[in-house]
N, C-alpha and C positions, 0 to 999 in steps of 0.2 A: 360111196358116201359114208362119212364116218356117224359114228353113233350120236342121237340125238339126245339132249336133257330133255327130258318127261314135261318139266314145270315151265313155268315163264309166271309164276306169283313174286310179285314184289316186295312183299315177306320174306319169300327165301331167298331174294337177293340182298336184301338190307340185310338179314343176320350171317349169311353165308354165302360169298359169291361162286364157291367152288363146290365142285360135286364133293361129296361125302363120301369117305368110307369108314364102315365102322368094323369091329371088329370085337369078340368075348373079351372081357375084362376094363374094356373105354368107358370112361366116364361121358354119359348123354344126358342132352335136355329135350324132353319131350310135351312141347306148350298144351297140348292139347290133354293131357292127366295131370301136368303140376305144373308147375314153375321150379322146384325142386330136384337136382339132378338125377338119375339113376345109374346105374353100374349094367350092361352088357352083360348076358351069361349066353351058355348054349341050353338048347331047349334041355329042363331038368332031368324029363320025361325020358329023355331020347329017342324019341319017336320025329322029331322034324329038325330038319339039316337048314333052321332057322338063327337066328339073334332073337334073344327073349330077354325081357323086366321084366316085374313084378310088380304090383301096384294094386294095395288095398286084397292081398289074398287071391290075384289074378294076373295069369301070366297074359303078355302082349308078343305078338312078333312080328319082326322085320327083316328085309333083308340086307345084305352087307350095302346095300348104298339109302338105308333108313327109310326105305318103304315099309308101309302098315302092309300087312299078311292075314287075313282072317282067320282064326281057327278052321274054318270048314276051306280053304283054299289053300292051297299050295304055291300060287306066286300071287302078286301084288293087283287087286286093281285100281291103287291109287294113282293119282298124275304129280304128287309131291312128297316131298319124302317128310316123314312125321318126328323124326331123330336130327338134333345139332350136336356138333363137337359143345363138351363145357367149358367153353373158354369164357372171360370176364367179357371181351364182347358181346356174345351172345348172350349170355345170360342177364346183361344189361337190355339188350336190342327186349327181350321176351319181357323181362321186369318191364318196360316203358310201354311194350304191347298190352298188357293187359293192366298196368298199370297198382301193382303191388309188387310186397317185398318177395324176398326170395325163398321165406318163408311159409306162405298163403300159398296152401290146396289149390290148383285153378281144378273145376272140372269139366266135366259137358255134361250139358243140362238136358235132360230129356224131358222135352214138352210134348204134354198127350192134349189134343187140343180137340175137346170136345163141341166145339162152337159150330152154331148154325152161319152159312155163307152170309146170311144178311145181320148178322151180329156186329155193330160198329162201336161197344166197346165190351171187352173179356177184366177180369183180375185176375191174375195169376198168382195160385197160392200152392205153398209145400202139398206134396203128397202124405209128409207127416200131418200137416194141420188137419188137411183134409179127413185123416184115417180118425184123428183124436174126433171131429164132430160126429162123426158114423157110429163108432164105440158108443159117444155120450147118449147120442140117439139111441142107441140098440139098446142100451143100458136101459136109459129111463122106458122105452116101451116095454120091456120086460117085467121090473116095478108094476106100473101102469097096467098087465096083463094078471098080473101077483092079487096086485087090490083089486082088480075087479072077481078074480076064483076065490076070494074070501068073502067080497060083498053076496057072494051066491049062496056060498056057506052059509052066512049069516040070514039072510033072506029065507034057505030052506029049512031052518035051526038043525044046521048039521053039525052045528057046533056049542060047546056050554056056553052058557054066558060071561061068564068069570076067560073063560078062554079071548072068546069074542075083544072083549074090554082089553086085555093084554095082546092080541093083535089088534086090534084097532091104537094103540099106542106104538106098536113099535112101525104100522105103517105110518101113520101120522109122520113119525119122525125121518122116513127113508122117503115120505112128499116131501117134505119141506126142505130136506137134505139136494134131490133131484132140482125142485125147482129153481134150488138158487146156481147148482151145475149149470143147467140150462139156460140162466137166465143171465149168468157171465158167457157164455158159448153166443150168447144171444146178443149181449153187448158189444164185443168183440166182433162181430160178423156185422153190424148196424156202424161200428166205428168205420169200416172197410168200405159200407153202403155210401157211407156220408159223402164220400171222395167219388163217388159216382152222380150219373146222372138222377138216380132215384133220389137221392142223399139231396139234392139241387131244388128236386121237385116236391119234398116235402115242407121245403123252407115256406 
């Protein structure tokens, strides 16, 4: 029995009906990091008798019929191959796949999904957004930690008064500065709400 193709997705038969070989220096499209071509090298390293890109400061590998390669493996456990020749077909077939130009980064999105099974609706937000509200929080409770070791001060007259008066002003000004942080951070996450089922029930 002769050798079988791995795949049977109709993806890789709409862009490519024939097996692929690739080879160091072939120009590839690879849908699943960009839509953007890449260039074929041999591993830089030479430590793996792979096919390697480069993408974003990280190398990727395959082998000569455009299977993904893990770093920690030495053959494929894919069922399809992740590499197309760059021809104006394909590169069209992948443009109409994800549906921009040939310009636009596609990436894979990694969703960390902290939700409970009985959770029937999530919003899904950046892990940048997310890190900015943490910061802001972290920030103001430290503040908020700040004024209350002075209000102690003040309280045990650990401090002069003349002193006292000139921190009580410059924290006055780092609340009033915080709260309005907080209270855009707070606007922002209540506009989000609104589109929810909470957002429904306060109407």
């Amino acid at each position: 029995m002769g050798n079988s193709i791995r795949t049977t997705s109709n993806t890789q038969a709409t862009i490519n009906s024939t097996p692929a070989l690739f080879k160091a220096g072939d120009s590839v499209l690879c849908p699943s990091l960009s839509n953007s071509p890449f260039v074929l090298t041999n591993d830089p390293h030479g430590k793996r008798n792979n096919l390697t890109l480069e993408f974003e400061g990280s190398y990727f590998y395959y082998d000569g019929n455009g299977y993904f390669i893990r770093a920690s493996d030495h053959e494929t456990g894919d069922f399809q191959p992740s590499l197309y020749h760059n021809t104006p077909a394909n590169q069209q077939a992948i443009n109409t796949l994800y549906g921009s130009s040939p310009s636009t980064q596609i990436k894979q999105r990694t969703v960390i999904d902290i939700t409970e099974a009985d959770d029937n609706e999530v919003i899904i937000m950046s892990s940048h957004e997310l890190s900015d509200i943490a910061c802001d929080i972290e920030s103001a409770a430290i503040v908020i930690n700040d004024i209350g070791k002075l209000l102690a001060l003040i309280h045990y007259e650990k401090i002069e008064t003349s002193t006292a008066i000139s921190m009580a002003r410059l924290t006055h000004d780092a609340t009033v500065t915080w709260c309005e942080l907080l209270n855009s951070q707070l606007g922002s996450i209540k506009e989000t709400l609104a589109m929810t089922r909470y957002g429904k029930e306060g109407k």
